[in-house]
N, C-alpha and C positions, 0 to 999 in steps of 0.2 A: 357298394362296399360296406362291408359289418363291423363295425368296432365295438369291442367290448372291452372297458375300464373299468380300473380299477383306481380312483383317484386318489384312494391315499393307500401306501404300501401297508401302514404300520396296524390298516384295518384289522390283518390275521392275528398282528401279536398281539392287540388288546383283546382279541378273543382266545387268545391263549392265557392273558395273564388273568381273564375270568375264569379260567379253570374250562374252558371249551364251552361255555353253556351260555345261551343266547343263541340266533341269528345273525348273519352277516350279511347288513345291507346295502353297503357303501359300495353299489355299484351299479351303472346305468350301463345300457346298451342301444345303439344307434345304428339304423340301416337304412340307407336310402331305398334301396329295392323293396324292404318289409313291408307287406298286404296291410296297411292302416294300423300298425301296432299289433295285431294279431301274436306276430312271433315274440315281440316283448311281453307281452300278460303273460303270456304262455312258460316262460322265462322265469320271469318274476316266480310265478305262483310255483312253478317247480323244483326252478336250480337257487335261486337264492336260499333260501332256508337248509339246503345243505354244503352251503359253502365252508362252513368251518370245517364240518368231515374232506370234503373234498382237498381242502387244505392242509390239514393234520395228516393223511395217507400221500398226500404228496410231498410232504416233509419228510415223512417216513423214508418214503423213497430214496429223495433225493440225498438226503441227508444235510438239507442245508434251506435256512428260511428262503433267502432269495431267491435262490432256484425255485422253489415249489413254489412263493407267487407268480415267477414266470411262466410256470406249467398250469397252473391252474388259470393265467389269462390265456393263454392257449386253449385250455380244456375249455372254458367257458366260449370262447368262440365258435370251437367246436360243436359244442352243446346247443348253441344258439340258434348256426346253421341246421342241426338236425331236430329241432326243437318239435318242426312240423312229422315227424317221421315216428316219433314216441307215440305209442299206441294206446298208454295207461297203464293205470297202476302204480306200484312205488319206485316212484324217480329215483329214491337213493340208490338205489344199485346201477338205473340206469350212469347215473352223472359218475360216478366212483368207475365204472368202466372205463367210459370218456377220460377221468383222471388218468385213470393207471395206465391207460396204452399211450397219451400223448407221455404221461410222464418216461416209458418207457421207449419210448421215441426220441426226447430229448437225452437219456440216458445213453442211446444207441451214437447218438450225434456227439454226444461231450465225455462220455464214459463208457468207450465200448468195453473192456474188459469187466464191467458188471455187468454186463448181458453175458458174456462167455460164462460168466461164474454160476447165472443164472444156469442157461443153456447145460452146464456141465451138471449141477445139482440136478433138474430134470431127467438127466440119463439114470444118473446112482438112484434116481425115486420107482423108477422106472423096474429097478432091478430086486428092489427091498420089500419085502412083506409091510401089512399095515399095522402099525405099534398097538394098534389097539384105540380104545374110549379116549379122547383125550379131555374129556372131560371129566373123569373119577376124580376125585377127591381121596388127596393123599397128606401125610405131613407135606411132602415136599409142595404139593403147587397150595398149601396154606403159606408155606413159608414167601414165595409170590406175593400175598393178597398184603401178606405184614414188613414187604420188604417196602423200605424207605424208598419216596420217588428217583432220588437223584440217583442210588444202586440200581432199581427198575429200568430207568430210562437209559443208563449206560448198557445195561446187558442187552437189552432190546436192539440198540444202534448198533452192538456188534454180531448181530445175526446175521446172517445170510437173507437176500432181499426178498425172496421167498418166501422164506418162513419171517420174517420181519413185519413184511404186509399183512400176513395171516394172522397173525397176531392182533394187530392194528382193528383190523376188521375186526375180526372174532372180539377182542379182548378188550379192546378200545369204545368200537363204534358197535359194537352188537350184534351184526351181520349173522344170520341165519347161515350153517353150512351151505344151503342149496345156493342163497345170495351169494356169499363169497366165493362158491365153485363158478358161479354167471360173473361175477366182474374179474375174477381170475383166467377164467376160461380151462379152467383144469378140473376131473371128474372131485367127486363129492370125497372120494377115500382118499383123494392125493390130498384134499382139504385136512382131512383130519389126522394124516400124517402129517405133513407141514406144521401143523397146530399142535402135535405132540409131541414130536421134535423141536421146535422152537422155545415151547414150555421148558423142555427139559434141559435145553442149554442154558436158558435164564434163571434156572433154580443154580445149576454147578456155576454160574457164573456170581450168584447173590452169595452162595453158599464158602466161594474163594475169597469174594471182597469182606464176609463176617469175619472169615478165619484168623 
């Protein structure tokens, strides 16, 4: 049997109130079946050091602290058992997949109508041309960089969970297009739709609360 804990809840939000920087190490795993520790090094050296990300994108999601440590002790178990099956390379994207499908797993279980809303967004993305660069520089996404966190972080929660995530990744955690098309599971120009359109709602959205 695999247990992976988390011994104290409140781990994520001191790494929140350090502004997300550091390591999150407050967490051990135990398996009677594991080949001599083999799967915990493996563990350790991988998934811990992006636990905060993993956490922050599950917050995202969920839209709520305790849910996403729920999901992320999930994810982690997850991560644990398939820990032997990572082939190399940058874990961050692998563990951020692991987040984002348990988290939307749980979301399936506790909140199915934010997967329909998903599901429905995907159709309309489906239908629409791609906005273009979303990375030019304009007044508007300078007026982003200078809006105060507490307006940032309201427009961002009221996105759609799509472009919320992509955001997160892209804008947050740094995530390469190609990365966030691999833990989204969606082509590279639905990325940078999502990323253009989310932008753009969170400028009219900065741009209503200045007025």
């Amino acid at each position: 049997m695999t247990v992976v804990s988390l011994p104290r809840r409140d781990a994520f939000r001191d790494h929140e109130r350090a502004g997300g920087r550091g390591e999150i190490r407050d967490v051990h795993t135990d398996d009677e079946d594991a080949p001599a520790g083999d799967a915990t090094a493996r563990f350790n050296n991988l998934v811990l050091p992006h636990l905060g990300d993993a956490y922050s994108l599950a917050r995202w999601i969920t839209g709520s602290r305790a849910d996403a440590e729920d999901v992320v002790q999930d994810a982690c178990i997850r991560a644990f058992r398939a820990i032997g099956g990572f082939a190399g390379g940058n874990a961050r994207p692998w563990l951020l997949t692991i987040v984002r499908n348990t988290a939307y797993t749980w979301l399936r279980k506790n909140r199915p109508s934010a997967i329909l809303a998903v599901e429905d967004l995907e159709g309309v993305e489906a239908a629409q041309t791609n906005p273009g660069d979303p990375e030019r520089t304009t007044p508007e996404t300078e007026l982003i960089a200078k809006a105060d966190a507490a307006s940032l972080e309201a427009a961002i929660a009221a996105l759609p969970t799509a472009y919320r995530e992509t955001m997160i990744l892209r804008d947050v955690q740094g995530l390469s297009y190609r990365e966030i098309a691999e833990v989204t599971g969606v082509p590279i120009g639905t990325v940078m739709s999502r990323l253009a359109r989310g932008r753009d709602n969170v400028i009219k959205a900065i741009g209503r609360s200045a007025a």
